[in-house]
Every structure is written in C-alpha cells, then in structure tokens.
C-alpha angles and dihedrals in degrees: 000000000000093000084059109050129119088253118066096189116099087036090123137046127208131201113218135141095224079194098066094036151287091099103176081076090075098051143062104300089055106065093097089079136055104236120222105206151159099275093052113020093100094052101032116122103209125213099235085211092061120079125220132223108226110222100142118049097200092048085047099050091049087053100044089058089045102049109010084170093080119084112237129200114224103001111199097259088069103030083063084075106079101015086070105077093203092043086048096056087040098061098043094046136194086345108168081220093061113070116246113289145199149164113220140046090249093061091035095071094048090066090064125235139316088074118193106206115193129185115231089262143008138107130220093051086273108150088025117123133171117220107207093178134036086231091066081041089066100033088055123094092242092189084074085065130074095170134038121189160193109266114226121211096222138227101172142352127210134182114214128184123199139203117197092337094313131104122240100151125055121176117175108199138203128205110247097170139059085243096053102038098045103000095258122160141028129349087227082054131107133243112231122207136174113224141199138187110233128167116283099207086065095055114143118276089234092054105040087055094054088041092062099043094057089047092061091046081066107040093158098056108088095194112033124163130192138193122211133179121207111221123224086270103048101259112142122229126199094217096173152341134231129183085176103041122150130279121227131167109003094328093125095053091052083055094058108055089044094058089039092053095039096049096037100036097230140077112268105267117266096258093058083043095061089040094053088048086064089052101049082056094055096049097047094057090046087058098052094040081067081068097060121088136040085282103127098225151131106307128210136206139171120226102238 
C-alpha cells in the first residue's frame, strides 16, 4: 500500500491555490506533499488513505464533497472559526489576554482612542486602520469595519504556530513600516514586519502561557497560529489567529512530518528523513535570498 512504500514523501496532500499566495508551497521545500490545485483539482483521483492539509478553503470544499473518505486537517467548518475575526472574539470571550473588542460604531467609541478597526477578514494588516481622534472616526467609511478594538502600546510582537496545542514555530517580529509600528497609513496598506526564526522550546514564559490557553480554546484545529503582541508592561495580547498563515524558511517541511507522524502513527523512514533534510535546505535559502536587494519588503533571519 502506498503508506507503506519505501519512499515517505507524497504521503500528504495539500490543498492550496500557489496563484493567490503562499507561494513556498510551490517550491522545493514542498515536494514532500501532492498538491491539490487549481489547475487539478477537478480531474485528481485521491488516495482515500492519504490525509489533506486544508489551506484553501475553496479548493477544500470542492474536495470534501468529491472524496469524503480522506481525512482532512482543518476542514473548513471548523477553520471558520478563527478566520472569521467576530467569530474569533466570540468564541474566546471576555479573556483578560484579548484587547478589548466590539462590533459597532456605538461601542467603538466607548473603548477611547486610539481605535484599532479591522475588516472580518484579511492578513497582512491590509483593511486595518487605526483611528487616533474622534474627527478621522467620523470622517472614515465605517461599513467598510466588523471589529473595533483596545490599542496596545507594544513592547514586542511574536508569531507562534501550533500543532495539536504544541509549538513548533516561533517568529519574533519586529515593526519596519509607519503602518505596522504606530498604525500609521491607509486602511488598503500593509503591514511590514522583520522576522526572524528563533527556537520554539525557549519561548517566553508569558507567551507560552497565553499560547496554551487559547489552544485549548480550538481543540478541533489541528494547525492553529497566533500573534501576540507584549505591552510595555509585559501583558500578553492575543492580536489574531491563522489556520493559513504563511510558510518561510523550512516550516512546510515541519508540517509535514508532523502531520506524517500524527496520521500514520510513526516517524517518516530514514531515507525521507534525509530527503526532507535537502529540502529544508533549499527552502531555507530561498527564504533568506527574499532579504537580499533595495525591495522594501518582509525580512527574514534565523536566530543563530
């Protein structure tokens, strides 16, 4: 059977659209999967032993009504969940770890400015914008705003992604642009970070706390990532969460084996080992070389 060949790579498909971003799926780094597509998803014939990585829910709903045998991580029911920003904050509650939060004009004004307006969805920051006076809040088209919350005056800001509850990506970020160090800009703007790799099994008591009490808050999301931001004080802020965030550095091949490991019940062989150790090389190279030129863009480091 095919779980059972000399070769563990292929062992997983994932569903993602490469046009519409997340881009490192398409490269090196990525072979380890079957990628379900665009361009195939109407004609693939699935194994039904194999599982699937959801990380495009359009792809993903087409598959699910085609072959409801394969298991599927974060199917869309449950990704919803914390796509959705309202449905987010609704499900976590009045946590003293989520700033405060509302859902209408009226309520927005009782928080006090600085005012931090987000779209439903989005990433990137992009539809975010930061009121500092009542006078741009009503100047503002608010139709184009679902949430309305508390601005913190950060210390820090770290990205964390989670398997099963457990941490196995940390990226502390640091602000580069006006929009993503005071809030400064356009709503349609993104927001630009520096990033860098660091270990996940140091992460910061504070944040590791917080980290495990919001898994647990999503039991039935296999892959869950949260960004949190430290204020001056050390308080810890769940700012958002991502079941499709994006992938730098060898962080799909980590997927991999983790999902590997967790559906089949055993490590991947030596000899995919080794393979996937290649890739992760290649990937990670292809990550740093996006740091090189004059292109002000997203940076990326590794924590030596």
């Amino acid at each position: 059977e095919s779980i059972n060949s000399e070769d563990d790579l292929g062992k997983v498909y994932v569903s993602v659209n490469t046009e519409t971003g997340h881009e490192a799926f398409r490269n090196e780094g990525s072979d380890a999967f079957q990628h379900i597509g665009q361009d195939n998803v109407d004609t693939i014939k699935l194994d039904p032993n194999i599982p699937i990585l959801n990380y495009n829910k359009i792809l993903t709903k087409k598959i699910a009504k085609k072959f409801p045998k394969n298991f599927i991580y974060n199917p869309n029911e449950e990704v919803q969940k914390s796509g959705s920003k309202k449905l987010f904050h609704e499900i976590v509650g009045e946590s003293p770890n989520i700033p405060k939060t509302v859902y209408n004009e009226k309520d927005a004004l009782k928080i006090g400015f600085p005012i931090i307006a987000k779209p439903s969805e989005g990433h990137s920051g992009v539809g975010i914008q930061i009121f500092k006076n009542k006078d741009d809040f009503d100047k503002a088209d608010q139709s184009k705003f679902d949430v309305y919350s508390q601005y913190i005056d950060k210390k820090s800001e770290n990205r964390v992604i989670n398997f099963k509850g457990k941490p196995f990506v940390w990226l502390e970020r640091q602000p580069i642009n006006d929009k993503a160090k005071n809030g400064d800009g356009k709503a349609d703007g993104e927001m630009v970070f520096e990033y860098t790799k660091k270990d996940p099994s140091k992460l910061p008591d504070n944040f590791a706390k917080v980290n495990k009490a919001f898994c647990k808050k999503f039991p039935t999301l296999s892959l869950l990532c949260f960004d949190f931001m430290e204020d001056q004080d050390g308080k810890v802020y769940v700012i958002e969460a991502n079941t499709m965030t994006g992938v730098p550095f060898d962080i799909a091949i980590d997927m991999y084996k983790l999902i590997f490991n967790d559906f089949y019940k055993r490590p991947v062989n030596a000899k995919t080992e080794a393979e996937l150790g290649v890739l992760s090389k290649k990937l990670i190279k292809r990550t740093m070389n996006r740091s090189k030129g004059d292109k002000f863009d997203t940076q990326w480091k590794i924590d030596s």
